[in-house]
Residue frames as qw, qx, qy, qz and C-alpha x, y, z in Angstrom:
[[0.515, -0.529, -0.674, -0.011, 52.96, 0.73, 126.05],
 [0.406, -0.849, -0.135, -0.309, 51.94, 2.95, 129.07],
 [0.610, -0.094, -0.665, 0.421, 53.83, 2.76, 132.23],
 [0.661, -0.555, -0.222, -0.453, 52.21, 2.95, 135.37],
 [0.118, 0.402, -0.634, 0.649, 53.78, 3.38, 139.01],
 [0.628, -0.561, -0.461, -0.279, 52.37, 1.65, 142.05],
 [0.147, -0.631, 0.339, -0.682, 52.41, 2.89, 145.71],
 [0.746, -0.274, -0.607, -0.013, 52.16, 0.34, 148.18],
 [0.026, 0.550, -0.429, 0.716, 51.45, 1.99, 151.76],
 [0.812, -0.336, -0.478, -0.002, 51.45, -0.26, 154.46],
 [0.600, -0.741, -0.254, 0.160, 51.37, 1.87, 157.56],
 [0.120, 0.955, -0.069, -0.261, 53.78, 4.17, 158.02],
 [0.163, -0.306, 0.650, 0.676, 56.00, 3.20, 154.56],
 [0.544, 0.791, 0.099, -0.262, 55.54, 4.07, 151.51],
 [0.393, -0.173, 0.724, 0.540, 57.65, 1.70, 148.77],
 [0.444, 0.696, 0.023, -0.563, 57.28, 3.55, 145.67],
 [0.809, 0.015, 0.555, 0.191, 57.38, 1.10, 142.71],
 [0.076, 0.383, -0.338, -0.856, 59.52, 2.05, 139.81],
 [0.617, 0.450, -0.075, -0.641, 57.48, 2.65, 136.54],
 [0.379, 0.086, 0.909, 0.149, 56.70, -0.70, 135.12],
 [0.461, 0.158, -0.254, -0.835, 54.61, -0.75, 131.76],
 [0.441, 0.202, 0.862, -0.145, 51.37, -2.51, 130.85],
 [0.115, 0.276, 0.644, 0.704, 49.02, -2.45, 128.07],
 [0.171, -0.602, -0.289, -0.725, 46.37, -0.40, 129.68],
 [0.305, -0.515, 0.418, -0.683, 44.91, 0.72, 132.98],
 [0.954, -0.176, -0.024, -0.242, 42.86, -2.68, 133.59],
 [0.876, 0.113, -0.323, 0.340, 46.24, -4.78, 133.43],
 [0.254, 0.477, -0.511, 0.668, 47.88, -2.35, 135.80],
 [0.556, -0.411, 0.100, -0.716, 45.14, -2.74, 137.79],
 [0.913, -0.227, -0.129, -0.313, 45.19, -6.31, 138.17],
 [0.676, 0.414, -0.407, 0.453, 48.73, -6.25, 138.27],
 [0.028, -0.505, 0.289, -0.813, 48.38, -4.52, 141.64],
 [0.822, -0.336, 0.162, -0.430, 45.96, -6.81, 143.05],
 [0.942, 0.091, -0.253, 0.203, 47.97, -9.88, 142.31],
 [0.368, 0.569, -0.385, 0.627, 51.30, -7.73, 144.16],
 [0.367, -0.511, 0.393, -0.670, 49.47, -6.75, 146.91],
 [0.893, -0.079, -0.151, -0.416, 48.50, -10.35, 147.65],
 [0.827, 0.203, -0.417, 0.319, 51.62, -11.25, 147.24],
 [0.102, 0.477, -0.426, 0.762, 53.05, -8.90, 149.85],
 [0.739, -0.355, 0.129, -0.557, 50.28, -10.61, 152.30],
 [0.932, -0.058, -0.330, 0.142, 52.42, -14.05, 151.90],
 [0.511, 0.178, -0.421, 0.728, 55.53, -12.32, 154.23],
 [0.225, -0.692, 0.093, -0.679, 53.16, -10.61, 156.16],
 [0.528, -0.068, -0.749, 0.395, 53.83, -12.43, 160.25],
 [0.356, -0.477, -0.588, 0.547, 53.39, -10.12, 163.14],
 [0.129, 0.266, 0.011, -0.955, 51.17, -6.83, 161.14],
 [0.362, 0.626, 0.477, -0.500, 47.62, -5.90, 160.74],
 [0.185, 0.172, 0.582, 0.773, 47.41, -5.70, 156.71],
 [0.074, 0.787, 0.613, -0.024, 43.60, -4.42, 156.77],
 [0.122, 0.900, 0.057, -0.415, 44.91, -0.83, 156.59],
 [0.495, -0.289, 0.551, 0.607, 46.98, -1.37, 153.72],
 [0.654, 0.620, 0.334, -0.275, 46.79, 0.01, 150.34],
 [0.555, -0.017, 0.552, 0.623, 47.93, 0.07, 147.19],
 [0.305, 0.798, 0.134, -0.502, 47.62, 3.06, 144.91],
 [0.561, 0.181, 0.536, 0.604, 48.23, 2.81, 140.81],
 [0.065, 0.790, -0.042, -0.609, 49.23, 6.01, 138.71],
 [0.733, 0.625, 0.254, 0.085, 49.30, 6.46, 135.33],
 [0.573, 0.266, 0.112, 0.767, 52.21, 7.73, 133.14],
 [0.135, -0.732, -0.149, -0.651, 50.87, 11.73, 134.38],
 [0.314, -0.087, -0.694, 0.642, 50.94, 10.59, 137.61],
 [0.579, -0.224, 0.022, -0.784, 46.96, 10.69, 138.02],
 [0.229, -0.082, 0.951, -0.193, 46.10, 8.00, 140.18],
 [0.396, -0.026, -0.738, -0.546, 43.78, 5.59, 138.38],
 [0.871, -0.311, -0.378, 0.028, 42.60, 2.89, 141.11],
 [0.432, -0.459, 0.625, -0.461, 43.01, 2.48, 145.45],
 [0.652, 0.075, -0.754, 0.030, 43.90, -1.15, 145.91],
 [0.450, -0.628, 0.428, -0.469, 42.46, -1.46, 149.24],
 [0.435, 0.298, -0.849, -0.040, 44.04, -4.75, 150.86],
 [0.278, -0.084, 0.733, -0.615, 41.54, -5.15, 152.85],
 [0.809, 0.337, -0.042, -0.480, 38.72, -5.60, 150.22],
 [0.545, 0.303, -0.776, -0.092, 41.11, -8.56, 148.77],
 [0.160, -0.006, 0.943, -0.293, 40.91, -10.31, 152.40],
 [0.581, 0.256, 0.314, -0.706, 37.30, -9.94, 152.24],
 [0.435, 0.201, 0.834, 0.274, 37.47, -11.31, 148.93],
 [0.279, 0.725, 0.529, -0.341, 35.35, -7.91, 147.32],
 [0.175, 0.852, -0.139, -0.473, 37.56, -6.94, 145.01]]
């Protein structure tokens, strides 16, 4: 299977996730929305709306911007 690295930059850090495999881009993809969501249950006293999440492929070509603002919305 692939494996596929997500970035998760929420202001000024940047927690680089180690390579984690899935069976294709779509499952890394959704695997990233469901993370970033989660990382919205410990948010308390920050502004998530500029947050994002970025997923790279095994090349380290990003695939997909997880914006965590489009999840509040509810548009993604």
């Amino acid at each position: 299977m692939p494996l596929f690295r997500f970035v998760f930059d929420e202001g000024a850090v940047l927690e680089d996730v180690t390579p984690i495999e899935f069976r294709d881009h779509k499952a890394a993809i959704v695997a990233a929305k469901k993370a970033a969501r989660t990382t919205l249950i410990d948010v308390e006293e920050h502004d998530p709306t500029a947050w994002v999440v970025r997923v790279y492929n095994e090349p380290g070509e990003l695939i997909r911007t997880v914006f965590v603002a489009d999840l509040l919305k509810g548009t993604q």
